[in-house]
C-alpha positions as CSV (number, residue, x, y, z in Angstrom):
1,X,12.1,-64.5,69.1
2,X,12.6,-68.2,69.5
3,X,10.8,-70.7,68.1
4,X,8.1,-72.8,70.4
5,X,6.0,-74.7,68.1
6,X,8.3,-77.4,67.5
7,X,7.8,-78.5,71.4
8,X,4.4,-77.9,71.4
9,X,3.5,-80.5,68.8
10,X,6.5,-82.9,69.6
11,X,5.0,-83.2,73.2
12,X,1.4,-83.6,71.7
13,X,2.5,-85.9,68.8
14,X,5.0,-87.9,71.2
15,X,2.1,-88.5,73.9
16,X,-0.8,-89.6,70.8
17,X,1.2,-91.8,69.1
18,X,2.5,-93.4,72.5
19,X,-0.1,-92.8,74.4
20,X,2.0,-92.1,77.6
21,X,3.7,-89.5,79.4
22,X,7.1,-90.4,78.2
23,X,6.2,-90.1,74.8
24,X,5.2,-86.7,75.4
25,X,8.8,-86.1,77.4
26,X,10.3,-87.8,73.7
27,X,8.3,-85.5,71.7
28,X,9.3,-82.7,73.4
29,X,13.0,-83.1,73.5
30,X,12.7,-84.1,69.3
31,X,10.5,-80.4,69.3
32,X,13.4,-79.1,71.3
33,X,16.3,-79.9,68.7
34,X,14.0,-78.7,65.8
35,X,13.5,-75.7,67.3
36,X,17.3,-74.8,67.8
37,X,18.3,-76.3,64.3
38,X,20.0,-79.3,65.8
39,X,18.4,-80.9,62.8
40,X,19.3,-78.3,60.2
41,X,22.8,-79.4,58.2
42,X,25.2,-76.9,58.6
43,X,24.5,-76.5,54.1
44,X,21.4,-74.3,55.5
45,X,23.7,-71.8,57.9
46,X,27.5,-71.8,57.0
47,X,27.7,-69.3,59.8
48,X,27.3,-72.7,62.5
49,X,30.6,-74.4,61.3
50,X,32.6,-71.4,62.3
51,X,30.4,-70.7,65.7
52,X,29.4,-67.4,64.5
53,X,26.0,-65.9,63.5
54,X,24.9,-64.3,60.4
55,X,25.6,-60.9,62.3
56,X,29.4,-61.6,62.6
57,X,31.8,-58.8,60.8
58,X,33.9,-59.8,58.0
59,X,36.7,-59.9,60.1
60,X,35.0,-62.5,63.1
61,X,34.4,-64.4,60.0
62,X,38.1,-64.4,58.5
63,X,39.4,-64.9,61.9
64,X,37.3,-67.9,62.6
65,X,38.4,-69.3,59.1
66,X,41.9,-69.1,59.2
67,X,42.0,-70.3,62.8
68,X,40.0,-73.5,61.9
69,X,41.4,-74.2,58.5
70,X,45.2,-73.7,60.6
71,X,43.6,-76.7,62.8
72,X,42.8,-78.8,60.4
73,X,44.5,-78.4,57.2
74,X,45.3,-81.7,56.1
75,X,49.3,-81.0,55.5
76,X,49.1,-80.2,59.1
77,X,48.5,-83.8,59.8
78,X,50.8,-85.3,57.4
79,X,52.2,-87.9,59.7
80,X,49.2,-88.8,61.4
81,X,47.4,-91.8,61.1
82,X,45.1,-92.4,58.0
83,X,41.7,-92.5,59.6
84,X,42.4,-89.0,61.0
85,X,44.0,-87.1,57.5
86,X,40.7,-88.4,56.1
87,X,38.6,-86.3,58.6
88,X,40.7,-83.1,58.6
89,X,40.3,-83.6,54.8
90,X,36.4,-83.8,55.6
91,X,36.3,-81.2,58.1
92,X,38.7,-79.0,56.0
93,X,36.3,-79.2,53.1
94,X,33.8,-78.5,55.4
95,X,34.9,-75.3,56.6
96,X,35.6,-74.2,52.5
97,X,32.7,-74.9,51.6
98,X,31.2,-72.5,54.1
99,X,33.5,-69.7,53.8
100,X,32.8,-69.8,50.0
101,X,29.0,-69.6,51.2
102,X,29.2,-66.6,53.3
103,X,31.5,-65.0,51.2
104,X,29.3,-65.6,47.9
105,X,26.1,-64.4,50.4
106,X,27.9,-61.2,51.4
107,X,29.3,-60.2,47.6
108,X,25.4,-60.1,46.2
């Protein structure tokens, strides 16, 4: 089931506190992105950094690791420019961090 109340009072809080339609349009897209975790870090559901959900088999998830850590593995990018081996080094942290999270959630 999908969420709803987030609109609901986004599109009643948006149009109060402006006091216009288009405040009740801007409540209702910030209800929106609460209501399909655009707000959520990906901390809460390691599952969204690989594009899987919770329901994915071990072996979706090891697939989806090793493809994405391939991508951007730092040593990959060895020659690249600066600004871009500090991002793979980010995202590549990233995408540890959350296989070490499902993998901890799975083994208890």
């Amino acid at each position: 089931m999908t969420r709803w109340y987030g609109k609901f009072f986004g599109f009643i809080a948006g149009w109060l506190l402006l006091r216009h339609p288009a405040g009740g349009l801007l409540g209702l897209l910030i209800g929106h992105a609460f209501d399909a975790d655009w707000l959520r870090s990906t901390r809460e559901n390691p599952y969204r950094v690989f594009g899987l959900t919770a329901e994915a088999s071990d072996a979706e998830i090891d697939l989806a690791y090793r493809r994405l850590i391939s991508q951007y593995h730092p040593d990959k990018l060895a020659g690249a420019a600066t600004e871009l081996q500090r991002q793979a080094e980010v995202k590549a942290r990233d995408i540890n961090t959350a296989y070490d999270r499902i993998k901890t959630k799975r083994k208890g």
